[in-house]
N, C-alpha and C positions, 0 to 999 in steps of 0.2 A: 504493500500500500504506500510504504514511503518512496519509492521510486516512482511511483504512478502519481504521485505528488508533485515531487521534485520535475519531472516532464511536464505533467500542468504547469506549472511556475513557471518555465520556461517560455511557453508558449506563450503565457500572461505576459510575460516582459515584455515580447515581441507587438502585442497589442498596446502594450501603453506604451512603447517605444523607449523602455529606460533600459541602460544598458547595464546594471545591477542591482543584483540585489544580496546585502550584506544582511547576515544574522549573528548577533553578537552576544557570546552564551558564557556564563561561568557560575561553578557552582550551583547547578544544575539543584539538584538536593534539596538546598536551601531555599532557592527561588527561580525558579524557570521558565523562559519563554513561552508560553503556549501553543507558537510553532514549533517547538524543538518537537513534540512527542508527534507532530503533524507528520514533517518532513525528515526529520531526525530519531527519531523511533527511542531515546536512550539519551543519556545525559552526558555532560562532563564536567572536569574538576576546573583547571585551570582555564583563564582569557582563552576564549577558543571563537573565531572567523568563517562563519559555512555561507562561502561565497557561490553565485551562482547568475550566470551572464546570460542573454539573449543569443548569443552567438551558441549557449548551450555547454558552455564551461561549468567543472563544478569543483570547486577547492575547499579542502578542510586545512584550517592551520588552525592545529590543536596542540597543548603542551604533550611533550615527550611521553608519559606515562599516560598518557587517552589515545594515544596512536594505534596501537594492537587494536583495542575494541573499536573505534572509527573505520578503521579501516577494512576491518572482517565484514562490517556493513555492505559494500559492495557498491556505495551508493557515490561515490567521486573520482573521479578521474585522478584527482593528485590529493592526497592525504599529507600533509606535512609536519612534522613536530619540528618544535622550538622547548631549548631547552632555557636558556638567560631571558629573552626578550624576545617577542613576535615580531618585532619592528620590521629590522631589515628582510626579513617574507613579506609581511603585509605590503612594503612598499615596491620589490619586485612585482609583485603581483599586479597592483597600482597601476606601476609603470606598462607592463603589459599590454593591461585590458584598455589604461586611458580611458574611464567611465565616464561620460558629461553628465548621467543622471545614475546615483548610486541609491536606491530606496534603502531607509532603515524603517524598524518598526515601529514606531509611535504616531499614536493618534489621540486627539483629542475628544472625541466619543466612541472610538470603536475600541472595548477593554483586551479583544480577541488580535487586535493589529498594535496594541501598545505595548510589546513584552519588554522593548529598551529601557532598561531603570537610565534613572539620570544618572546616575553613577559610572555605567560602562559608556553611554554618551559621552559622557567627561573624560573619560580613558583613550576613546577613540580621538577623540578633540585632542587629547593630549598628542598619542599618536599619531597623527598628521601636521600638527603644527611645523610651517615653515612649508606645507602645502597649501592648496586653494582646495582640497578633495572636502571639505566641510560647507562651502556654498555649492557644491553640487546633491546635495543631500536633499532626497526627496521626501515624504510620509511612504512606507509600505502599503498603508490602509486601503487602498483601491484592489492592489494585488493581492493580498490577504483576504480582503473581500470577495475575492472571485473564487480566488483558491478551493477557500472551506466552504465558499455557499454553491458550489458548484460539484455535485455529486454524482459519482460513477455510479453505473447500474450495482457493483458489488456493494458500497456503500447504503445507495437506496434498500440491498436485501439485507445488510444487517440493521437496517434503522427497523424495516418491517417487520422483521422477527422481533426483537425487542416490544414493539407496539402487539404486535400478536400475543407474545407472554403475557404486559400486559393488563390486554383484556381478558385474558384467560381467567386472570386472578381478581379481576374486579365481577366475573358471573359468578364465582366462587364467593365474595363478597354479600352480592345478592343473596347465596343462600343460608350465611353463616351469621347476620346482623339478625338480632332481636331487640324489641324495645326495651331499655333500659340499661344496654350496654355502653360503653364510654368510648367517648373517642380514641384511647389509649387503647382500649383493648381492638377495636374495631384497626387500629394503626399495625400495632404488634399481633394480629392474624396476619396482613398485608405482608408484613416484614419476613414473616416464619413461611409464607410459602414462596417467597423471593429467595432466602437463605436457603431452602430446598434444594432451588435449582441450581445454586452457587452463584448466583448474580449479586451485584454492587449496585445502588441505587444509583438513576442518573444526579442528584445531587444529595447535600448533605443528610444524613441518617435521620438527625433528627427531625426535621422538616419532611422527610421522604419515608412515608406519605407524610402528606398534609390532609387531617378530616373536620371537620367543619358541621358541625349540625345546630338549628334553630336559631335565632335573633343573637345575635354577637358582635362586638364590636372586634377582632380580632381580623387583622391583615392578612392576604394572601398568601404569605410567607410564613406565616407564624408555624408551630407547630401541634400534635393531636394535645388536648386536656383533660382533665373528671370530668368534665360536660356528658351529660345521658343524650343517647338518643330519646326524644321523644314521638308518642303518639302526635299525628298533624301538622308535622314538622317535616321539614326537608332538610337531608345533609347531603355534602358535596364532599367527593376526596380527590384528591392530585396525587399524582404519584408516576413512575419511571422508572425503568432498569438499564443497563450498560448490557448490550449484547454486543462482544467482540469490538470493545471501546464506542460501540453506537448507541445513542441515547432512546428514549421516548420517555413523553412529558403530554402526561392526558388528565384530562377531570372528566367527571360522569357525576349526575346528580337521584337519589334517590327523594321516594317520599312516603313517611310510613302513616299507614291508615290508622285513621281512627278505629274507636271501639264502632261497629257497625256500616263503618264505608264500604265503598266497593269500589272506590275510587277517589281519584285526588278532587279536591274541590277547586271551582271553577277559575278562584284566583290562584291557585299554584299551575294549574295548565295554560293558562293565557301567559303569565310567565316563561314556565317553558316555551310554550309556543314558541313565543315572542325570541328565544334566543335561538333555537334552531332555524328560523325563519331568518336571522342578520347571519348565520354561517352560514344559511346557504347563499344567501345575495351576495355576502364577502368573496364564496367560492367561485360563484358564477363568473364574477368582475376581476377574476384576477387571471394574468397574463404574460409574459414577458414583456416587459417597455411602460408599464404601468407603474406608478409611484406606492410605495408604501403608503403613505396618508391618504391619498383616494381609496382606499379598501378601505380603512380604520372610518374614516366620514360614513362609508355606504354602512355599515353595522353599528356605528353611535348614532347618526341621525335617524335609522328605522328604529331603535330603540326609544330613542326621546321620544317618535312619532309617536309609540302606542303609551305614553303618559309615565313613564320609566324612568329614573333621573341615572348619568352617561354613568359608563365604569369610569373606576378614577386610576385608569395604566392603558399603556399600548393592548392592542387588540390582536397582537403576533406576534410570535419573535422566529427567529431558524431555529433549528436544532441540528445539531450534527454529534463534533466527538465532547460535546456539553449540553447540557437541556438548554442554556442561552449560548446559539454559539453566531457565527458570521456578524453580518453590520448590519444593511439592510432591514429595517423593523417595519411593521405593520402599527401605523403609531401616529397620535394628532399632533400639529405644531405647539411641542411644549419643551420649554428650553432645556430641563430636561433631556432630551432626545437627542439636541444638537440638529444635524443634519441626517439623520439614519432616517427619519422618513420619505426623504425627499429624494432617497439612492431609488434606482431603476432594477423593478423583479426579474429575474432571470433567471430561464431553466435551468433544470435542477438543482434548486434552493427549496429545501424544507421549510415549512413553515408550520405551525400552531397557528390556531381561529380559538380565541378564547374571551369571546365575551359573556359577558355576567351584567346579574341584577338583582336585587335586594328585595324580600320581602316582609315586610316588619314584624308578621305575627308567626310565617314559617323559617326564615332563613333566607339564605342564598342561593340561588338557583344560576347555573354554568357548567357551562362543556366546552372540555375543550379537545379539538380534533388537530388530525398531521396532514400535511397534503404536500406532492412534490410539485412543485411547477414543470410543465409539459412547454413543447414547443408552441404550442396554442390554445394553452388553457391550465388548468392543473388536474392533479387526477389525487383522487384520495390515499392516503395509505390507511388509516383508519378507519372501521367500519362507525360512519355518524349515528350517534344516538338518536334515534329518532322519536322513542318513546322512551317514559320516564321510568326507571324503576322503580317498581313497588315494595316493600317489607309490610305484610300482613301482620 
């Protein structure tokens, strides 16, 4: 997968016409790039350089003791250790290639294109001084954008497995919740038939899942509580697994009847309704060449329409080798965001449809689905909840 990377990369240079692109990695361990595990599969110790040209060059200049394991990679043409200083490499290299545009990674809203600490910035700056190779320094974020939001068909079938486990284990849910059981325990069933399978939540444990039942004032992020399920109440849970480093990041809403229902009452399905009805308009509307914020508009303003007050977050995000991963969001002008809603959708970018709505006397009512973007439309990878679950 990381050469099938490192190839995309390249071919990305050639579109955006910059003639490198420099990754600047140490101490991998402590704190690590986000592209390293993308493109580089594995860490290292010392200041180490994973250069990589439009012409299609690819150099490692790594300290002397990471050379063996770099190397056995298979993935560069020229693997180089340094044992005192990187310098005189780094700057044969330099002279070489003569890059007019050398991309680093930082970015100012994309967290997935920012892996440069300021600290190895300052090192490189150091590095070059008595050069001009520091005003030719570009943002990575556009190519890093493409990179990760742009998914192989292999990639697409580990995101899909993932999302299939899953749902497996949320019909498992359905049969396992009774009234009066707690979010905790309803979380830790969730947890123990994921540990079954030996899977890693797509994010942190204790948020993952996330369940949610009846009137609360508690964030999307928070984690399960002693809150009881109750009769005529609706609960919601999030949750994700890592299949073969691929994520899936879904919600599904339940709603348990009362003593003698047979059914949900009129104002918990006009809710529903109301949110399956802005994912499918989202889905319909979305395309290659179309803006993030135009889908996020078409699923807040149908909601406001039917007398609903907006969600208070983006209405998408990708997913790839993170539940939040690429740049690109489905998302309103809120400064927050920066500019990610206003980047251009593009096949094969995964995306989450996650709107939501509040109901005061039952809870929160949201789903949220995965869809890949197609050459001319998107196509689901999620099977969409179409009707509500019930717990009798």
């Amino acid at each position: 997968m990381e050469k099938e990377k490192i190839d995309q990369s390249i071919n990305i240079l050639k579109e955006l016409d910059i003639d490198m692109w420099m990754v600047v990695e140490k101490e991998s361990e402590l704190l690590s790039d986000p592209i390293m595990d993308f493109v580089i599969g594995t860490g290292v110790t010392w200041l180490s350089f994973f250069i990589f040209t439009k012409s299609g060059k690819k150099y490692a200049l790594v300290g002397n003791l990471d050379k063996e394991k770099i190397d056995s990679l298979g993935l560069f043409d020229k693997v180089i250790p340094y044992t005192n200083s990187p310098k005189e490499t780094l700057f044969e290299i330099m002279g070489e290639e003569d890059p007019s545009k050398i991309a680093l990674n930082y970015s100012v809203d994309s967290p997935s294109a920012d892996g440069l600490t300021y600290g190895k910035y300052l090192k490189l700056q150091s590095l070059f001084e008595g050069t001009d190779y520091m005003n030719r320094v570009v943002s990575a974020e556009e190519l890093i954008s493409r990179l990760r939001g742009r998914k192989s068909d292999e990639e697409i079938r580990k995101t899909e497995k993932a999302i299939e486990i899953t749902l497996n284990i949320y019909d498992k849910v359905t049969e396992f919740v009774k009234p009066g059981m707690t979010e905790k325990e309803i979380a830790s069933f969730i947890t123990g038939e994921r540990e079954k399978l030996g899977l890693e939540p797509s994010w942190e444990a204790v948020q993952n899942p996330s369940v949610f039942t009846g009137p609360q004032d508690s964030g999307a992020h928070s984690g399960p509580t002693d809150r009881e399920v109750e009769r005529g109440q609706v609960f919601n849970i999030d949750s994700g697994v890592i299949f073969e480093k691929y994520c899936s990041d879904l919600q599904r809403t339940w709603y348990v009847l009362k003593e003698g229902e047979t059914k949900p009452p009129e104002i918990v399905m006009d809710g529903f309704d109301t949110i399956v009805k802005s994912i499918q308009l989202s889905f319909d509307a979305i395309k290659p060449g179309v803006k993030g914020i135009d889908i996020d508009t078409i699923a807040r303003d149908y909601i406001v329409s039917r007398g609903y007050s907006e969600y208070p977050h983006a209405l998408g995000h990708q997913v790839g080798r993170t539940a939040h991963d690429g740049s690109a969001l489905l998302a309103p002008s809120w400064e927050r965001y920066g500019k990610l809603p206003y980047l251009e959708l593009e096949e094969g970018q995964i995306f989450t449809i996650e709107p939501r709505l509040y109901l005061k006397d039952q809870g929160v009512v949201t789903i949220e689905e995965m869809l890949v973007i197609t050459s001319d439309g998107a196509r689901w990878l999620s099977a969409p909840q179409k009707e509500i679950y019930i717990i009798k």
